[in-house]
N, CA, C and O atoms as a CHARMM CRD file, in Angstrom:
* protein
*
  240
    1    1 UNK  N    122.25500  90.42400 169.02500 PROA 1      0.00000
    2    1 UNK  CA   123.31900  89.52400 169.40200 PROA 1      0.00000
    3    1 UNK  C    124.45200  89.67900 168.40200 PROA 1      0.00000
    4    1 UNK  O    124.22100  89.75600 167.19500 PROA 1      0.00000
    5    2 UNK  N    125.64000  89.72400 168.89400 PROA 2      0.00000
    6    2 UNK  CA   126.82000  89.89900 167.84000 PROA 2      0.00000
    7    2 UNK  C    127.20100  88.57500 168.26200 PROA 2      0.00000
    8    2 UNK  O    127.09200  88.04800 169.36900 PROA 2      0.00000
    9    3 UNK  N    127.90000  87.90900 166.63300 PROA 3      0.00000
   10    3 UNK  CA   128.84300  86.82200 166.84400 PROA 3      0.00000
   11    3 UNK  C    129.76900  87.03800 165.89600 PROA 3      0.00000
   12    3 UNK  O    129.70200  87.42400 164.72900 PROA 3      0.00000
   13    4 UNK  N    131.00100  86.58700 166.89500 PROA 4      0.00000
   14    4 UNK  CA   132.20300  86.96700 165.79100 PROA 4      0.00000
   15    4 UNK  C    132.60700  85.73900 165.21800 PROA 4      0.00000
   16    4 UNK  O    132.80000  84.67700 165.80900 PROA 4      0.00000
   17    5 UNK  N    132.74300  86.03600 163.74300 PROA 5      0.00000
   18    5 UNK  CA   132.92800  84.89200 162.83600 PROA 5      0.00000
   19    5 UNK  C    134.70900  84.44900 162.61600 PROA 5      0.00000
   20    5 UNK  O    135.56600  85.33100 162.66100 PROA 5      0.00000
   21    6 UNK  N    134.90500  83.64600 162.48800 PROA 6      0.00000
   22    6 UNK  CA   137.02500  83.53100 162.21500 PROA 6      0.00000
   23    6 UNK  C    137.21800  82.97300 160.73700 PROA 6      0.00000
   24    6 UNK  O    136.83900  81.84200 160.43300 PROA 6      0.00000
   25    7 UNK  N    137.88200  83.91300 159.76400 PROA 7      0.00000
   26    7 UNK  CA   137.99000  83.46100 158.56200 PROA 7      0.00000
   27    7 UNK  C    139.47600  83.21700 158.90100 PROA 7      0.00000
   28    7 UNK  O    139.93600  84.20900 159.46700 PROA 7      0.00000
   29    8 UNK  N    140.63500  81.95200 158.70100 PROA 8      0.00000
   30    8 UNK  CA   141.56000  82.21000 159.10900 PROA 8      0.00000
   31    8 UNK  C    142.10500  82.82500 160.17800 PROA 8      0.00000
   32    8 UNK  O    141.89100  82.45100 161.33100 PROA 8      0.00000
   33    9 UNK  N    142.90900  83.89300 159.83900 PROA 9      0.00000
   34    9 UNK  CA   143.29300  84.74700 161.32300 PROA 9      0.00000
   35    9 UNK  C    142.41300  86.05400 160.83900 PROA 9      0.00000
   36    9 UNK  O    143.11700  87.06300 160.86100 PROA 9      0.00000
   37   10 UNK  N    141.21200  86.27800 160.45600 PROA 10     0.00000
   38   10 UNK  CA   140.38500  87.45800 160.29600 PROA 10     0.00000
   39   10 UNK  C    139.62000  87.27600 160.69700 PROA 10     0.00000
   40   10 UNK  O    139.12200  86.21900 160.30800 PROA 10     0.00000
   41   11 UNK  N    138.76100  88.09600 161.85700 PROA 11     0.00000
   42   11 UNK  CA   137.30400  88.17000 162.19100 PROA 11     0.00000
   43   11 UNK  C    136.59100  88.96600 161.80100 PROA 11     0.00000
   44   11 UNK  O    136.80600  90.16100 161.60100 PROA 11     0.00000
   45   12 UNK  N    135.26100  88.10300 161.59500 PROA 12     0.00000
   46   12 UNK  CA   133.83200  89.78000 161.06400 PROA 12     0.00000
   47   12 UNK  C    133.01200  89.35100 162.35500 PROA 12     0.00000
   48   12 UNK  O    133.30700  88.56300 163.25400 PROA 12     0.00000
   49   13 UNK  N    131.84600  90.15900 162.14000 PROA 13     0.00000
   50   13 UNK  CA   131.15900  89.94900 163.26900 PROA 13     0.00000
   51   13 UNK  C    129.47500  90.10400 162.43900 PROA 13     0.00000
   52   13 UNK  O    129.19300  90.99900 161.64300 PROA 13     0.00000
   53   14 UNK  N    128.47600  88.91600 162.91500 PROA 14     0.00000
   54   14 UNK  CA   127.08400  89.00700 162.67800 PROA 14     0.00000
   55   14 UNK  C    126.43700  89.26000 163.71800 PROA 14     0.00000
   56   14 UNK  O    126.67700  88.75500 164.81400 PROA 14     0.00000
   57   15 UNK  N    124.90400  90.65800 163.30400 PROA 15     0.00000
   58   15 UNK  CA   124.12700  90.88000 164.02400 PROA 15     0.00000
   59   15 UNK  C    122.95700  90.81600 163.89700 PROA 15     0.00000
   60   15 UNK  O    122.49600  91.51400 162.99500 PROA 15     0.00000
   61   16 UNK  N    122.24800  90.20600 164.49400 PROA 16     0.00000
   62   16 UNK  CA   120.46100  89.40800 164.41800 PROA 16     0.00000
   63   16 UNK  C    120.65500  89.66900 165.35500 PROA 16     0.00000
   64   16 UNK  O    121.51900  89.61900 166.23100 PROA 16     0.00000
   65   17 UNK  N    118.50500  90.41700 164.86500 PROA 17     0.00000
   66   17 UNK  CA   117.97200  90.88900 165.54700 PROA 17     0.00000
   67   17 UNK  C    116.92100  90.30400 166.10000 PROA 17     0.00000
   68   17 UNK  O    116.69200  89.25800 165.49400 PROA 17     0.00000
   69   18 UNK  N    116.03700  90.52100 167.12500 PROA 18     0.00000
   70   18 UNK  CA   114.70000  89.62400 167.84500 PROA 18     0.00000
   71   18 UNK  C    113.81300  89.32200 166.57000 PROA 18     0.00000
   72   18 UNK  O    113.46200  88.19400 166.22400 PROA 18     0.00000
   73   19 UNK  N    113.55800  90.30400 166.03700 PROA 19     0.00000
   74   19 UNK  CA   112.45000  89.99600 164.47400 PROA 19     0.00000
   75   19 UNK  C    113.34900  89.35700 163.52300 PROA 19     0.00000
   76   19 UNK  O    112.78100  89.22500 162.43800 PROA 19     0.00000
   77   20 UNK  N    114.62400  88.88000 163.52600 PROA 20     0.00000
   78   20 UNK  CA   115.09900  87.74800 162.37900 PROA 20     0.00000
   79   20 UNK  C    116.05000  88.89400 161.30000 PROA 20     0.00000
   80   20 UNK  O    116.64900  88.64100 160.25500 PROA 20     0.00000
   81   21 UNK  N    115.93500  89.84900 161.84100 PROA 21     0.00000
   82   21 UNK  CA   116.64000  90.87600 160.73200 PROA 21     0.00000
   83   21 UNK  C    118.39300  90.53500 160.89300 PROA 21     0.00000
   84   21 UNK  O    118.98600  90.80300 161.93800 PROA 21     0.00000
   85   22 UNK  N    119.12800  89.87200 159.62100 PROA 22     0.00000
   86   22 UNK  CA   120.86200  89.73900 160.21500 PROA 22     0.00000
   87   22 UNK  C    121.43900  90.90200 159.38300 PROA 22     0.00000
   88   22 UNK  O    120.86500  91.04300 158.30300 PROA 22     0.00000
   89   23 UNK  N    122.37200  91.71000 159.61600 PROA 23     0.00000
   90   23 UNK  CA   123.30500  91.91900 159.08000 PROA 23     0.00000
   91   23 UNK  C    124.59000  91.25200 159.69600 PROA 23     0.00000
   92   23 UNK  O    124.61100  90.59800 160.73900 PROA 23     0.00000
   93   24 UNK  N    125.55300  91.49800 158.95700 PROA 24     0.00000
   94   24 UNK  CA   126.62600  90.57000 158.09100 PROA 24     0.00000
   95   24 UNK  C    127.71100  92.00900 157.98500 PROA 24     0.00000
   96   24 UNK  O    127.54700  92.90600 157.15800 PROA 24     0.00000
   97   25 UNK  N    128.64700  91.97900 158.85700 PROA 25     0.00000
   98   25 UNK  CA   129.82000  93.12800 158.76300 PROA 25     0.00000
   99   25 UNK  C    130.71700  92.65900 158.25100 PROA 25     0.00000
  100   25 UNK  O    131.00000  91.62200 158.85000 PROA 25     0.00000
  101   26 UNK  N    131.70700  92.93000 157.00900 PROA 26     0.00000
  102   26 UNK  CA   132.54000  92.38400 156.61600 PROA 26     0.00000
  103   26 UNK  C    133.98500  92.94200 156.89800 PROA 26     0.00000
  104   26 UNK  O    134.92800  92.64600 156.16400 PROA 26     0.00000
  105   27 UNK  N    134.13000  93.85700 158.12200 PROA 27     0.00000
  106   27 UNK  CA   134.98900  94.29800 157.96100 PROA 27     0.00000
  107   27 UNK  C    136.14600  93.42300 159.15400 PROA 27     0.00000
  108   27 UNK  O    135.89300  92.64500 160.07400 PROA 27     0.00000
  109   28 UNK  N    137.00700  93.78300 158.81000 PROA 28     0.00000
  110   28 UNK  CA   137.94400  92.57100 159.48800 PROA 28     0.00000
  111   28 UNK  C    138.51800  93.24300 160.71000 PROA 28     0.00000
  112   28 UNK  O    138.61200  94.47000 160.73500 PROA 28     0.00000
  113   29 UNK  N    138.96100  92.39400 161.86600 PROA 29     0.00000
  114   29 UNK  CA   139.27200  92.63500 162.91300 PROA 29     0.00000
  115   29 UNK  C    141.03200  91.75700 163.10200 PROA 29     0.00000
  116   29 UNK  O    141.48000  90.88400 162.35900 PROA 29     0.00000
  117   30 UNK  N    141.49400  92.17700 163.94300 PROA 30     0.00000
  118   30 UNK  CA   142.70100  91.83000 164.71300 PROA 30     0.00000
  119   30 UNK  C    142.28200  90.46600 165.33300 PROA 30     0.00000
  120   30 UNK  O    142.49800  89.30000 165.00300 PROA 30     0.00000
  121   31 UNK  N    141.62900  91.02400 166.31500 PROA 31     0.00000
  122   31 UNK  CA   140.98400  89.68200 167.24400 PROA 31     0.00000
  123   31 UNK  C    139.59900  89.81200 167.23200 PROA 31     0.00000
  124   31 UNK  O    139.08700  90.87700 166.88900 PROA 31     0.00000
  125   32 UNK  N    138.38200  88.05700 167.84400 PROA 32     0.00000
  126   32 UNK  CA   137.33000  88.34000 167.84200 PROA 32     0.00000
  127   32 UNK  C    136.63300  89.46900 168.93200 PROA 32     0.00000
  128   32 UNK  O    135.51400  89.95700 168.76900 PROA 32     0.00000
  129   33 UNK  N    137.38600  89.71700 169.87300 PROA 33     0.00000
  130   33 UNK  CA   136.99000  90.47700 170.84400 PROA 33     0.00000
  131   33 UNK  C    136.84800  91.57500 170.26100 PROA 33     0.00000
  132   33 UNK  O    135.77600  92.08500 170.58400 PROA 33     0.00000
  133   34 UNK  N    137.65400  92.41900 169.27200 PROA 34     0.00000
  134   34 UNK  CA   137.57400  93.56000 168.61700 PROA 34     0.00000
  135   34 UNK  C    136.21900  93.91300 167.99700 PROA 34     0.00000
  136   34 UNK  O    135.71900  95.03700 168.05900 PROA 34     0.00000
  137   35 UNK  N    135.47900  92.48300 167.18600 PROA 35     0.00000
  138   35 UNK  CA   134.62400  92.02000 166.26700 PROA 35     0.00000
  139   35 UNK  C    133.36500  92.47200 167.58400 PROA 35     0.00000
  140   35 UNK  O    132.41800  93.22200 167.35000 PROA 35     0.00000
  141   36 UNK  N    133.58200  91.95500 168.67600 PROA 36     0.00000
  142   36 UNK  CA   132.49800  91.48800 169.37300 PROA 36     0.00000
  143   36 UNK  C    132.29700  93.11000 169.91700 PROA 36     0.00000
  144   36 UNK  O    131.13100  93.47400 169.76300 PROA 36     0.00000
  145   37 UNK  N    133.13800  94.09600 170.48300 PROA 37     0.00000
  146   37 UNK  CA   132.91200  95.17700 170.74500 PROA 37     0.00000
  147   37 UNK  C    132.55300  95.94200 169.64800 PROA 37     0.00000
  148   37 UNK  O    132.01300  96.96200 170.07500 PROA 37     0.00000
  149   38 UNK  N    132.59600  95.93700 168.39100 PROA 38     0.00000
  150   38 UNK  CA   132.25700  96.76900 167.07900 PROA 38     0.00000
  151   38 UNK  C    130.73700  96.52800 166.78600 PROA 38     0.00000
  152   38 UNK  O    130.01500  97.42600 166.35200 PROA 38     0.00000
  153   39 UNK  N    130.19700  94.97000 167.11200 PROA 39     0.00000
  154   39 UNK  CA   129.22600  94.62300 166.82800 PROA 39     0.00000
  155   39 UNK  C    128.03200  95.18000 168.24000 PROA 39     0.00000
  156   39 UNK  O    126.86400  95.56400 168.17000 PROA 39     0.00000
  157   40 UNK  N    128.77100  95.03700 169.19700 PROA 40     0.00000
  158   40 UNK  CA   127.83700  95.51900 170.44000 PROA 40     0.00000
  159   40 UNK  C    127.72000  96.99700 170.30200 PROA 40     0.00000
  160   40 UNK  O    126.59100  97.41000 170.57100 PROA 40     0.00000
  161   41 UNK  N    128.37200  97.67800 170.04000 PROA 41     0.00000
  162   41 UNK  CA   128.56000  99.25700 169.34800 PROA 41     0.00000
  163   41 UNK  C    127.14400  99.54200 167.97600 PROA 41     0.00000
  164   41 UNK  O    126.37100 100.49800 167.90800 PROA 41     0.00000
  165   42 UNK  N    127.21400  98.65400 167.29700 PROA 42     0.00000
  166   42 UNK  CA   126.56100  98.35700 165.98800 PROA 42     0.00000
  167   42 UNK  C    124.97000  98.25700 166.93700 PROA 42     0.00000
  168   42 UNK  O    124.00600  98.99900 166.75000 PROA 42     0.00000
  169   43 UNK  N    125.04100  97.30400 167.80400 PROA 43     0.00000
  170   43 UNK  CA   123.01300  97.02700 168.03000 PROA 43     0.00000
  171   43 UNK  C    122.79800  98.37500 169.12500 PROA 43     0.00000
  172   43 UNK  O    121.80800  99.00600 169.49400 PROA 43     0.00000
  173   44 UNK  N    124.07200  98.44000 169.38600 PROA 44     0.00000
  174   44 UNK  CA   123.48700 100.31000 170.27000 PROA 44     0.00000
  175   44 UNK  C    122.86700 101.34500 169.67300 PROA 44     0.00000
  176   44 UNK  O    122.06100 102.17500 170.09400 PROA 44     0.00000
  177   45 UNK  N    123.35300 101.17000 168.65800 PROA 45     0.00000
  178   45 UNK  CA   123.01100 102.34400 168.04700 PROA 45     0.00000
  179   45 UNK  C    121.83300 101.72100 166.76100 PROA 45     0.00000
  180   45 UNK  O    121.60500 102.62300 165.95600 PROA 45     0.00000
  181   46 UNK  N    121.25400 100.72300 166.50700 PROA 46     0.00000
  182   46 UNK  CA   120.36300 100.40300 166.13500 PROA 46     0.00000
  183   46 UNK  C    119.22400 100.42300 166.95600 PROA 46     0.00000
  184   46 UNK  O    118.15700 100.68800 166.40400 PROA 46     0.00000
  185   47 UNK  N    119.23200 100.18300 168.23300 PROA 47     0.00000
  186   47 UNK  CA   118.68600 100.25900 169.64600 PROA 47     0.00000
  187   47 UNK  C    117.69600 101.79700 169.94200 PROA 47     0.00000
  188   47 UNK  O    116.53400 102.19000 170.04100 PROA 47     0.00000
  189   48 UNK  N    119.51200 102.39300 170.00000 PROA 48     0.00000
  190   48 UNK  CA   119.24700 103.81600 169.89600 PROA 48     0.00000
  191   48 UNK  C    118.10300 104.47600 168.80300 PROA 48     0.00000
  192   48 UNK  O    117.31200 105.26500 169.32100 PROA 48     0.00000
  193   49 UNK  N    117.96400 104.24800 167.49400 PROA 49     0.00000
  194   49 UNK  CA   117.38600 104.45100 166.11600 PROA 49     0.00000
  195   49 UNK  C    115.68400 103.64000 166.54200 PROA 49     0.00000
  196   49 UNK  O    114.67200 104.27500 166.24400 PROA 49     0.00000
  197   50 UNK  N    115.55900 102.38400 167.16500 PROA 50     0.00000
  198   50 UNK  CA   114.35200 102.00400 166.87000 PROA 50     0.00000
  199   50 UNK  C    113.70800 102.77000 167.97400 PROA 50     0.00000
  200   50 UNK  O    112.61300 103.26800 167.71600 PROA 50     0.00000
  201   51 UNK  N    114.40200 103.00900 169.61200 PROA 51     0.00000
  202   51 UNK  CA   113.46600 103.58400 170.43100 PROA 51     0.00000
  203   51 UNK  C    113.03300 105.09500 169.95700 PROA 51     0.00000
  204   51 UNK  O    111.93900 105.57700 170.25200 PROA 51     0.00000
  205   52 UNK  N    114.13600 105.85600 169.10300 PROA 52     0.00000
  206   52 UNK  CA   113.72000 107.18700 168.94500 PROA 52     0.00000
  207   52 UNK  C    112.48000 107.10300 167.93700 PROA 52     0.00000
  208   52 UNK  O    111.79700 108.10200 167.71000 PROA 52     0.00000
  209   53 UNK  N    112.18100 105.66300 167.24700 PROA 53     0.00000
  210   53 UNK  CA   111.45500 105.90900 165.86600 PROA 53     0.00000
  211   53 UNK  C    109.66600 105.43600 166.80700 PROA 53     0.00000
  212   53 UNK  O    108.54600 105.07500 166.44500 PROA 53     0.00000
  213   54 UNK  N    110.28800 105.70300 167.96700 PROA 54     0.00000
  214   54 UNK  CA   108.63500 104.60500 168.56400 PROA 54     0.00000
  215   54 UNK  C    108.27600 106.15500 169.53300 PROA 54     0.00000
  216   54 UNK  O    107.09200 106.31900 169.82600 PROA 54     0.00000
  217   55 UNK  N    109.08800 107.01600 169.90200 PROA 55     0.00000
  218   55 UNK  CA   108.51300 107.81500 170.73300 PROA 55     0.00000
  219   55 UNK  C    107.72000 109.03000 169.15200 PROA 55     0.00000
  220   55 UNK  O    108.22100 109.19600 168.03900 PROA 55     0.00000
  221   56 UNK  N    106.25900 109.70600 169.77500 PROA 56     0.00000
  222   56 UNK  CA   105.91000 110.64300 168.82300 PROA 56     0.00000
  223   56 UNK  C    106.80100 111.21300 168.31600 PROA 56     0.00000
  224   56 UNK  O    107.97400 111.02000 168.63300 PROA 56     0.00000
  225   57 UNK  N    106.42400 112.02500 167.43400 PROA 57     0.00000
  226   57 UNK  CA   106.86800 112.98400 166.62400 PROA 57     0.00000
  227   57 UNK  C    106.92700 114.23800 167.60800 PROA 57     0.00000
  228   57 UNK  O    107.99800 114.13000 168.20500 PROA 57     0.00000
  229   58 UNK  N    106.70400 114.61600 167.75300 PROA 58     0.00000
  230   58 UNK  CA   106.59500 115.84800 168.97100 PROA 58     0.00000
  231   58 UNK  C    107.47600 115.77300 170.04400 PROA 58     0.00000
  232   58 UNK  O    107.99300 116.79600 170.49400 PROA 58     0.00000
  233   59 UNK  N    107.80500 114.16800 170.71100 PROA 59     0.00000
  234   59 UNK  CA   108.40400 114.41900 171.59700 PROA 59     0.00000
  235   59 UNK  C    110.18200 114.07000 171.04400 PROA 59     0.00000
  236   59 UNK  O    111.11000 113.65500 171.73800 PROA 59     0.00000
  237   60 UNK  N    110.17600 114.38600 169.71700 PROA 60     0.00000
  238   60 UNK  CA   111.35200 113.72300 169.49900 PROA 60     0.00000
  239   60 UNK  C    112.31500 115.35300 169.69000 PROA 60     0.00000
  240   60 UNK  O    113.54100 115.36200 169.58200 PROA 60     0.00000
């Protein structure tokens, strides 16, 4: 889940995961929508990383 955070007129965006794991992006955005597409980008490719780490070794 991404949520975009508003410091002032700066957004970051947090991502927690089903097992409780958060990271915390500090990098700043224009708007939260920016935040919210960087962060959905961010669990893709964490996504991407856990299914490749579950198929064998062989079939990777």
């Amino acid at each position: 889940m991404g949520i975009a955070i508003a410091a002032g007129d700066v957004y970051f965006y947090e991502v927690r995961s089903p097992e409780g794991y958060r990271h915390l992006d500090f990098k700043s955005f224009p708007w939260p929508e920016a935040a919210l597409d960087d962060a959905r980008e961010e669990i893709d490719r964490r996504s991407q990383f856990l299914r490749s780490a579950q198929k064998p070794f062989r079939d990777r």
